[in-house]
N, C-alpha and C positions, 0 to 999 in steps of 0.2 A: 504493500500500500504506500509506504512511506517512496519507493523509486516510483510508483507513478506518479506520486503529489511531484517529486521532482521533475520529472518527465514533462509533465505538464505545465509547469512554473516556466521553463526554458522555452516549451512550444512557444507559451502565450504572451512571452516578454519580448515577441521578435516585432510586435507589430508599436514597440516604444523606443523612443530614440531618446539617448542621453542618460549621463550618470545621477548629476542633480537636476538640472535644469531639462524634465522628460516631456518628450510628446509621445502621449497616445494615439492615435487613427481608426478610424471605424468607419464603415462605408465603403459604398458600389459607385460605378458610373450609372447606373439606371436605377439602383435603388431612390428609396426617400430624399436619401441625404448623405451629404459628407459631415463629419465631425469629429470632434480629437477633446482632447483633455490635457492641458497644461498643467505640471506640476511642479513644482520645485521653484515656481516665481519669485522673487520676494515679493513683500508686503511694501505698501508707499506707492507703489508706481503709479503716474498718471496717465490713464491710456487716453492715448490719442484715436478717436474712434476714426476720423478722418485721415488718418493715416495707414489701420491697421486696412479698413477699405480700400483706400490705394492701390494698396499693394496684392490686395486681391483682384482689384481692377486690371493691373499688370498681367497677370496671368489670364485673366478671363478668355475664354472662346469667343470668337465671331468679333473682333474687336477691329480685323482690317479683310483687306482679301487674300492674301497671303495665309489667314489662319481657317480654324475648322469653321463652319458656318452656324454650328452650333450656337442659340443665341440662350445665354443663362445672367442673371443680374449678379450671382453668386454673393447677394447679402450676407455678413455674418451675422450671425444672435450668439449675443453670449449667455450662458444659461447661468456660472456660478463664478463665483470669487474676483467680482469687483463690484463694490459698493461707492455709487454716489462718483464714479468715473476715476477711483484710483482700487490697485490687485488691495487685496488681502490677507493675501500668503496661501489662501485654499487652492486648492483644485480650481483650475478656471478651464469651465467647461465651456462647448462651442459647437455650432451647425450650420450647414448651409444646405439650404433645402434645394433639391436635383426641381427643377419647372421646365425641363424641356427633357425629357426620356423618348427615345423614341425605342424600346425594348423588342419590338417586332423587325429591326433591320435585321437585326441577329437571326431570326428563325430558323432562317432557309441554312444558316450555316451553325449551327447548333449540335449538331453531331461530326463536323470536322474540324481538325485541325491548322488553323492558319500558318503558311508559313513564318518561324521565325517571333510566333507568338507565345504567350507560355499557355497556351489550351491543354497541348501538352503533356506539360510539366506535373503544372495542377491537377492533370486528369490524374497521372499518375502518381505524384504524392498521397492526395486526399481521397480519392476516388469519386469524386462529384467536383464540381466546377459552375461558376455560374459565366453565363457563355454571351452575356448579354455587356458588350462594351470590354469585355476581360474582366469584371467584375474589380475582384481589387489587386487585379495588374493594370488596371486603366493609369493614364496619366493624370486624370479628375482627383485621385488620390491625394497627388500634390498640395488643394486648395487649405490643406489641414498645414503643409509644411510651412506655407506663408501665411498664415495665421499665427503660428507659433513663430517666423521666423521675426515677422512685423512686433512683436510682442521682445523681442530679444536684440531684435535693431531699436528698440525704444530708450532699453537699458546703455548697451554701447553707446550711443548718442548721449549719453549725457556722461561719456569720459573720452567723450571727441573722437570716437573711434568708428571711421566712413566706412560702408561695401559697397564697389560698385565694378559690375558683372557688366558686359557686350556682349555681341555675336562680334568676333573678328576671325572668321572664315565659315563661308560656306560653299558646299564641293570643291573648287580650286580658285574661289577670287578669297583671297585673305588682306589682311592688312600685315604689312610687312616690317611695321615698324613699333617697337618699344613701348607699351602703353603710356610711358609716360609724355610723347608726343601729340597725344590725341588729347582734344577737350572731352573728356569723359561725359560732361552736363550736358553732351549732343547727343549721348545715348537714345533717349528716350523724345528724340528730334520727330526717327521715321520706324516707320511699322518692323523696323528688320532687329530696332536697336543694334546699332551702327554708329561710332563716334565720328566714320571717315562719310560725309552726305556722301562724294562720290560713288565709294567702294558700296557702301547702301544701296543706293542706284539702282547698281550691276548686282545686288544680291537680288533686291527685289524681282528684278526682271528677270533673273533666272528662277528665282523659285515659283513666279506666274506662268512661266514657261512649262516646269517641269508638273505644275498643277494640271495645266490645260491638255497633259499630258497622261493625264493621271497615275503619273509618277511621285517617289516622295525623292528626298536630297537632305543631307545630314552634313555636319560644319562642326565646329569648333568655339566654343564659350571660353575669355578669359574673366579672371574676377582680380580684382584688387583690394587689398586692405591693407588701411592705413589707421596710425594713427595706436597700433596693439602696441603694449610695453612688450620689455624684456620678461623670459619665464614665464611665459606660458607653453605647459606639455608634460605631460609625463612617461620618463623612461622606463624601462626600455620598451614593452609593448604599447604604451598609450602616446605614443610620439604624435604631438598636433600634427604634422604630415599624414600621419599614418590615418589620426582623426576626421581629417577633412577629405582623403582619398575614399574612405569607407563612407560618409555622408553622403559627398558627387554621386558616388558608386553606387547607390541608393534609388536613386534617382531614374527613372523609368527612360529608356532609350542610350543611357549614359555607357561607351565602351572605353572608354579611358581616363587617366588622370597622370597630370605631371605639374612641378613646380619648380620654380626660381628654372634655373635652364633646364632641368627635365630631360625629354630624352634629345636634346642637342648635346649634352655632356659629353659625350665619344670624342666631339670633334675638335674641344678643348684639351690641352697638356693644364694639367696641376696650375703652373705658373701662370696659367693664363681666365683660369678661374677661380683659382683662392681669393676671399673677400678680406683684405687688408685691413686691422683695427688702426684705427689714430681716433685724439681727443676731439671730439667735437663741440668744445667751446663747455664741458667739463661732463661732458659726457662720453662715453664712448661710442663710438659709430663706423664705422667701414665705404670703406670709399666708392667699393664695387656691393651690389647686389645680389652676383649669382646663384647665392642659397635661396632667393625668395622669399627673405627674412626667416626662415627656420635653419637652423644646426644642429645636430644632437635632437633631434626630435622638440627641440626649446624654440618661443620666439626668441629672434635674437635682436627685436624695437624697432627693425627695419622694414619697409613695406614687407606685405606678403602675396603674393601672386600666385598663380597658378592657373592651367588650362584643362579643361572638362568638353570630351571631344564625343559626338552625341550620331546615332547612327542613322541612317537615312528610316523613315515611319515605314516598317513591315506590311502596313496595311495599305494596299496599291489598290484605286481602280481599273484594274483587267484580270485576265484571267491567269490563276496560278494551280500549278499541280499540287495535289497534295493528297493525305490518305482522309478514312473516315474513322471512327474510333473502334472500329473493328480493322480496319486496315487495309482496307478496300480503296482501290486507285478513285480517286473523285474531282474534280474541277471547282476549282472557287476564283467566284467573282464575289468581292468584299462589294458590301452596302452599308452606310452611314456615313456620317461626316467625320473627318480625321483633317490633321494638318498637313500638307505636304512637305512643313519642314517644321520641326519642331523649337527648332532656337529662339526666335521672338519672345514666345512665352514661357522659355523652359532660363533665363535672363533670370527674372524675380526667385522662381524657385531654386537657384545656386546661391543666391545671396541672400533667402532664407536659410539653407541648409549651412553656410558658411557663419551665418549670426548665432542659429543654436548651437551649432558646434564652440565658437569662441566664449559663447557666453559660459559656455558648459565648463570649459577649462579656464575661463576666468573664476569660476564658483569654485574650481577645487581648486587653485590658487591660493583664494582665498582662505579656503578651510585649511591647507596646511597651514598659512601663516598661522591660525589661528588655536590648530593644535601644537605647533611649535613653539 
C-alpha cells in the first residue's frame, strides 16, 4: 500500500512545476476550461489584473492571420488567494473558460494516430486518451503557464529584473546579429514578434505562404534576462541552466535549448571564449559574455540569454499516412484550426516559463540565506 501511495505521489506531481514557487495545471483544449493553482506566492503582492490579462492576450489565438483562427477572449477569474487586489500567501487558484470548442473536428480522426503527435504515446501509456484537440498535449495548456508566469514577472519587477523573448528565426531568415543590437521594445511592433521590422517582413510573408499552403514552419525563440544578481542555482543537479532547459523543454512543440554560445562553442578555442573578470567600478563583472551569465550552474549578475528552437506544427492540412489504433494503414487529412507557425504566440509563454523558473530559485536563494 505504502509503494502505491508512493507510486502515485510521483505520477500526480508531474503535472506541477517548481520547488516553492509551484504551478499546478488542469485542463483540455475542448474541455470547460483551462486552470492551475499557484502556490508558494508570497503574501503582499499587488496584482496587477491588467497586466496579468496582457499577457494572456499575448498568447491568445486568432489574434493576427498568421495565427490559429480560433477566436477565444481567454479571461482569467481568479477563484482564491487574493483579497481586495493584493496575494495572500494561499493557494491562488485560477480559470479560463474554453467559448469556442469545436470537439467534433476530431471525430473522423479519433481512432488514429497523427503523425508526430503524442495520440500515440498516450494511447499507450494510459490506455484511453482524449482525442479531441490532444487533450492535455494541446498547446491551450500553456494559458495556465502565463498566468503563473505574469504573477512571477510581477515579483521580478519590483527588483528590476526585465524578460524579454523574440522570434529571431524562422525556417532560414534569422537575425544574425547579437540581441543586444536590436531594440527589443519593437518586439511586440508586428504579429511575428520580431525586433528586426525588416526580417519580420520576410517572416510574415513566408509563414502566409506556407499557411496558404497548408503547411506548418518552425524557427527559433531567443529570450533575455536582465537585471538577475549573482547566485542564483543550485549545484550540482539543480544548475539554473539545467533549470530553464527542463522549463523551455516543457513547453509543447519545443526540440531544443542552448545558452550564452550554446552549440557554437566547437568553433571557439578556450582563449577565445573565457569571460574575463575585472572591477566594475566595485563590483565584479566580465568583459565578455559567452557563459550567458551562468557558470557553474550559478548566475554569474550578467545578462542571461539563451535560445529555444520550436518545430514546424505536426498538424498539416493534406493528407498524411499513418496507422489506426489497431494498426491498420489509414489516410489522414487533419480538420480544425492550428497555427502554421507557432512562435508569435509561443514568445509570452518562454518568458513565463523563464519568470517561474527565476523566481523559483530566487525563493530558494532566499531560504538558504535564511537557514544559514
Amino acid at each position: 500500500m505504502r509503494k502505491q501511495l508512493q507510486l502515485l505521489k510521483i505520477h500526480t506531481s508531474l503535472n506541477t512545476f517548481g520547488y516553492i514557487y509551484r504551478l499546478t495545471s488542469f485542463g483540455e483544449s475542448h474541455g470547460p476550461g483551462i486552470g492551475g493553482v499557484i502556490d508558494g506566492c508570497p503574501a503582499g503582492l499587488v496584482v496587477d489584473m491588467d497586466f496579468v490579462q496582457q499577457e494572456l492576450n499575448r498568447r491568445r489565438p486568432g489574434q493576427s492571420a498568421i495565427t490559429t483562427p480560433r477566436k477565444e477572449s481567454d479571461q482569467v477569474q481568479f477563484l482564491s488567494g487574493i483579497y481586495e487586489g493584493y496575494t495572500t500567501g494561499a493557494p491562488i487558484g485560477f480559470i479560463v473558460w474554453n467559448e469556442n470548442q469545436h470537439p467534433s473536428d476530431y471525430d473522423a480522426m479519433k481512432d488514429l494516430f497523427r503523425p508526430s503527435h503524442a495520440d500515440y504515446t498516450y494511447q499507450t501509456k494510459y490506455g484511453i486518451r482524449d482525442p479531441q484537440g490532444g487533450g492535455r498535449a494541446s498547446a491551450r495548456e500553456t494559458i495556465t503557464r502565463c498566468v503563473g508566469g505574469a504573477i512571477a514577472k510581477l515579483i521580478l519587477r519590483r527588483h528590476d529584473i526585465t524578460i524579454r523573448a523574440y522570434t529571431s528565426q524562422v525556417a532560414h531568415i534569422r537575425l544574425e546579429s547579437n540581441y543586444k543590437d536590436y531594440d527589443l521594445r519593437l518586439t511586440e511592433t508586428n504579429p511575428v514578434r520580431c525586433p528586426d521590422p525588416a526580417k519580420a517582413a520576410e517572416m510574415e510573408a513566408l509563414i502566409a505562404q506556407v499557411k496558404a499552403a497548408g503547411d506548418t514552419v518552425g524557427g527559433i525563440i531567443s529570450c533575455v534576462v536582465q537585471g538577475a544578481p549573482a547566485g542564483w542555482g543550485e549545484p550540482v543537479f539543480g544548475k539554473l541552466h539545467a533549470a530553464l532547459g527542463a522549463a523551455m523543454l516543457s513547453i509543447n512543440a519545443v526540440k531544443g535549448f542552448d545558452y550564452g554560445v550554446g552549440f557554437d562553442a566547437p568553433q571557439y578555442r578556450g582563449s577565445e571564449q573565457n569571460d574575463c573578470f575585472f572591477d566594475d567600478n566595485g563590483r565584479i563583472g566580465t568583459r565578455t559574455n559567452y557563459s550567458g551569465g551562468i557558470q557553474g550552474g550559478i548566475s554569474n549578475g550578467q545578462d542571461i540569454y539563451f535560445r529555444v528552437a520550436f518545430k514546424a506544427v505536426p498538424t498539416l492540412l493534406m493528407e498524411q499516412p499513418t496507422v489506426d489504433r489497431h494498426g491498420r494503414p489509414a489516410l489522414l487529412k487533419a480538420r480544425g484550426r492550428h497555427d502554421p507557425c507557432v512562435l508569435p504566440r509561443a514568445v509570452p509563454v518562454v518568458e513565463a516559463m523563464t519568470a517561474m523558473t527565476l523566481l523559483d530559485y530566487r525563493l530558494l536563494a532566499e531560504k538558504k540565506q535564511i537557514l544559514t
